[in-house]
Each structure stands twice: as C-alpha cells, then as structure tokens.
N, C-alpha and C positions, 0 to 999 in steps of 0.2 A: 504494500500500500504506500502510497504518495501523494503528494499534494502534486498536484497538476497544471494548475493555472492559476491564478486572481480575477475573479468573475466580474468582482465592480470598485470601485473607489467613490465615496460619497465628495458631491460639492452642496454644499449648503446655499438654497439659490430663495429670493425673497418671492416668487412666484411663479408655480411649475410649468405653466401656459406660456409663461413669455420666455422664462429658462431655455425649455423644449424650442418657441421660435428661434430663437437666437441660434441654437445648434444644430437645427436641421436646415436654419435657413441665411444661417451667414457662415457655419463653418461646413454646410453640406452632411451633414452626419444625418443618421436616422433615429427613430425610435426602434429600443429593442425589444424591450418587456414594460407591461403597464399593467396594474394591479391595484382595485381598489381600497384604499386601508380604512376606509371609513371618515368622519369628519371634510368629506369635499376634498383628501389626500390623497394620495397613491404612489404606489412602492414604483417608481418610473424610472427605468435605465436607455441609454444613447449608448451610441457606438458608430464609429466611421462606418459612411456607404459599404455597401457591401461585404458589413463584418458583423452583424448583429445578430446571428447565430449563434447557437451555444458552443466556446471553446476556441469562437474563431477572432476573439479580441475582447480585452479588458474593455467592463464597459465602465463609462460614468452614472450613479445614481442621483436624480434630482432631487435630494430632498428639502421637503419645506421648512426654515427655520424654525415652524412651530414646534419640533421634534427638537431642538436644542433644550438645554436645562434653560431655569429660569435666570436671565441675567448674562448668558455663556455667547460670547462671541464668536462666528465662525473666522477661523484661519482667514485671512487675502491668499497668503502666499499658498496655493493645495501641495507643494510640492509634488505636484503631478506632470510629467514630461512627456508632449506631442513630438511623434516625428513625420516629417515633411518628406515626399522624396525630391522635390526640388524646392528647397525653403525661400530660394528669389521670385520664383513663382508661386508660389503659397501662402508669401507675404504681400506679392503685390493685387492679388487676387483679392486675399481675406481686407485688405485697406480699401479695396472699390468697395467692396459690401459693406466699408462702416464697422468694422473690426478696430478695437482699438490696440494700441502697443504701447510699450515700455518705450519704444526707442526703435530705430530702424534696425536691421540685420547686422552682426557685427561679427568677427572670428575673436573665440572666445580663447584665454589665456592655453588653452589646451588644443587649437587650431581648428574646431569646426565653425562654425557659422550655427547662431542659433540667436535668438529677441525673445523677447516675453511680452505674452497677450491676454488681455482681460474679458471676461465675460460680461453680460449686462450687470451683474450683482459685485463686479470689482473683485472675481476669483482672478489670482494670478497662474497661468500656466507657462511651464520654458517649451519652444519649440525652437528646435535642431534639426538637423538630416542626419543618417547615420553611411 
C-alpha cells in the first residue's frame, strides 16, 4: 500500500460562483467535482482543461471562508505552484483576460523563469515552466 497522488489543495475563496468564474474563465480550467454540503455550500474542486478526472491532476478545492474558525484568516501566499508549458505565453494570454501578477516574468535566482499571480480573492500562486 501507498499513497498515490494528492487529490486536492484547498484555497479559501470569499464566493464559490465567482471563484469557479475566475478559473474556468480567465485561467481556462474546468470544474471537477461538485457536491452539495448543505447551507447554499458545496464541496467544489477545479483542475486544468483536460485533467479533471480522477488521478489525472491535483485539483484545487473552492472552499467558502465560512468553513474557516471564527476570527482565522486565510493564507494570501497558498504556496501552491502552477506550471506553464510556455510561461511567455501563458503570461501574456492570462494579462489579456485580466489576470493579475506580482510583476512580469523574470528568471529566478535558480535560472527558470517563473511570476506570481493572484486570484479574485488575492490567493497568491508561483507559476514557472519546468
């Protein structure tokens, strides 16, 4: 027996409708799984185009901050890492859509090329090429 993969990573997003637009309609990803948990919530996961199957890509869970404790602030930084396969193209695409960034492309101390890009809720994600 083994662990296999990583199924999901939560981002804490301030409402699941607009979350979900933002992801399937400025960074292209789909919906993967949607599940109602009761109170107008639901257990909702994303995953890039064509990988929203089980096992064929980490996804992201959209959950509603109401799920946070009382007072508990969610992370900016998700320390969560997109990869591009051409990031000059991926940057300059995701900025026509209104995608916002840290800053434009830049090679990082260790020689790839990678920026950092925000969600509508100001989650911070690093995207690189590999």
């Amino acid at each position: 027996m083994a662990i296999t993969h990583a199924h999901s990573a939560t981002v804490w997003v301030a409402d699941q409708d607009a979350a979900l637009d933002f992801y399937v309609n400025k960074l292209g990803w789909e919906k993967a799984f949607e599940v109602p948990m009761g109170d107008g919530v639901r257990f909702l996961t994303i995953a890039p185009a064509g990988r929203a199957m089980p096992g064929q890509a980490t996804q992201l869970s959209l959950a509603p901050r109401s799920w946070l404790g009382e007072g508990e602030n969610p992370p900016v930084n998700t320390g969560i890492t997109f990869i591009a396969d051409d990031i000059d193209a991926t940057y300059a695409e995701l900025v026509e859509r209104g995608v916002k960034f840290k800053g434009p492309v830049e090679v990082m101390p260790w020689g790839m090329k990678a920026t950092w890009l925000y969600d509508i809720d100001g989650n911070e994600f690093f995207l690189t090429q590999e």
